[in-house]
C-alpha positions in Angstrom: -114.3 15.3 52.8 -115.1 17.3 55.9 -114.3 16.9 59.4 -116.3 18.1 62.1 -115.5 17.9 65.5 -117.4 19.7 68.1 -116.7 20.6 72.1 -118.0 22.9 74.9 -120.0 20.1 76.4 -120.7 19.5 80.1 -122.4 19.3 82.8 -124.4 21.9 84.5 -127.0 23.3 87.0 -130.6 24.0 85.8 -130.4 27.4 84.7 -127.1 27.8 83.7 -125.2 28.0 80.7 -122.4 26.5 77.9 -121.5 27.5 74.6 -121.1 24.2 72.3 -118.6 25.3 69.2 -118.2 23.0 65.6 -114.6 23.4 64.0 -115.0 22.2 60.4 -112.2 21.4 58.3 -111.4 20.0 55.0 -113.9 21.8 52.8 -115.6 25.6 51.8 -117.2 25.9 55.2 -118.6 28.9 54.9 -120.6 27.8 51.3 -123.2 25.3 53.7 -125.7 25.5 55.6 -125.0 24.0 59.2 -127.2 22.5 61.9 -127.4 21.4 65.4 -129.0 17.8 67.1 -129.6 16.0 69.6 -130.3 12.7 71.1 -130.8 12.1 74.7 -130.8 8.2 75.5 -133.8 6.0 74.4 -134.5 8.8 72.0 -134.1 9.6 68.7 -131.9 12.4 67.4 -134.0 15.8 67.2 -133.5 18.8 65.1 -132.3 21.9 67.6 -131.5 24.6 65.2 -129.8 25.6 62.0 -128.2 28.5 60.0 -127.7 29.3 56.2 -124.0 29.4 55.1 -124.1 33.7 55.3 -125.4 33.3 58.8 -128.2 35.5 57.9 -130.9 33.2 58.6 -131.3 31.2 61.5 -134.3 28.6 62.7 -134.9 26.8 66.1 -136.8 24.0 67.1 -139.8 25.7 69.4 -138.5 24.2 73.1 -135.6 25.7 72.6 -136.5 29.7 71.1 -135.6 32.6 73.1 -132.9 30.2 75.0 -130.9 29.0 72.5 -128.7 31.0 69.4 -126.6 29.7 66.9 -124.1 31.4 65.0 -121.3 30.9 63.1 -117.6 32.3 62.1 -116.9 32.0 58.4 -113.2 33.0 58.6 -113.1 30.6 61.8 -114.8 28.0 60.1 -116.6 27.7 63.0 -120.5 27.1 64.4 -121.7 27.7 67.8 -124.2 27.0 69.7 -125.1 29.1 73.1 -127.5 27.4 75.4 -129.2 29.8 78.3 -131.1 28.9 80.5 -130.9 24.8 80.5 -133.3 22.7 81.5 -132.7 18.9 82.6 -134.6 17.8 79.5 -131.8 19.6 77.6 -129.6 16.7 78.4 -128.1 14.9 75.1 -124.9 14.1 73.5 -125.3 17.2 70.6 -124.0 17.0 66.9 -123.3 19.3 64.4 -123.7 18.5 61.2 -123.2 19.9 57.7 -125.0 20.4 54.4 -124.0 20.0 50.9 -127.0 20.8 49.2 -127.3 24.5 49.0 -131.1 24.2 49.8 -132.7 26.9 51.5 -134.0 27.5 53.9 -131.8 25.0 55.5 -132.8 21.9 56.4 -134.5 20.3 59.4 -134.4 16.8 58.7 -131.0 14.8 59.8 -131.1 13.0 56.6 -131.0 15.9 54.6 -126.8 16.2 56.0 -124.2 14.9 54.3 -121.6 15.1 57.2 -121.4 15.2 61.1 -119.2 15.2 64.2 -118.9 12.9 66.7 -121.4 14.7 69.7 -120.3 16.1 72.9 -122.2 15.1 76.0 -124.6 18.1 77.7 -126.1 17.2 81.3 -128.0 20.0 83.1 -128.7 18.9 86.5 -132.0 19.9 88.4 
């Protein structure tokens, strides 16, 4: 079993900044690949980014390139996410999630993961 629960969310001004984190536990973290969603209300949950269990390799949706990195802390067991530069259509309750498959590059699809957090909330105000 794994448990992932993330946190950093909030609310902010266009522009600004947060830094979302994902403590795993209960598992070899640091064998998976990991990945970031979201879903903002009346939509469904879209891919944001995602990074191989070394942390070498690291892929983004397109809205969110150049403003958005994802990283990750193997002796933390540990996966951020820092968000520049939000926009108001960054606003969604983001999930982490984790997967068991060892495929690679890692995957895109929420389906493809075997286990995710509950969301934290991220509103960026115009």
């Amino acid at each position: 079993q794994v448990q992932l629960v993330e946190s950093g969310g909030g609310w902010v001004q266009a522009g600004g900044s947060l830094r979302l984190s994902c403590a795993a536990s209960g598992r070899a973290f640091s064998r998976y690949a990991m990945g970031w969603f979201r879903q903002a209300p009346g939509k469904e949950r879209e891919f944001v980014a995602t990074i191989s269990w070394s942390g070498g390799s690291t892929y983004y949706t397109d809205s969110v390139k150049g403003r958005f990195t994802i990283s990750r802390d193997n002796a933390k067991n540990t996966m951020y996410l820092q968000m520049n530069s939000l926009k108001p259509e960054d606003t969604a309750v983001y999930s982490c999630a984790l997967d068991l498959s060892g495929t690679y590059p890692p995957p895109a699809r929420a389906g493809d993961y075997d286990y995710w957090g509950q969301g934290t909330q991220v509103t960026v105000s115009s």
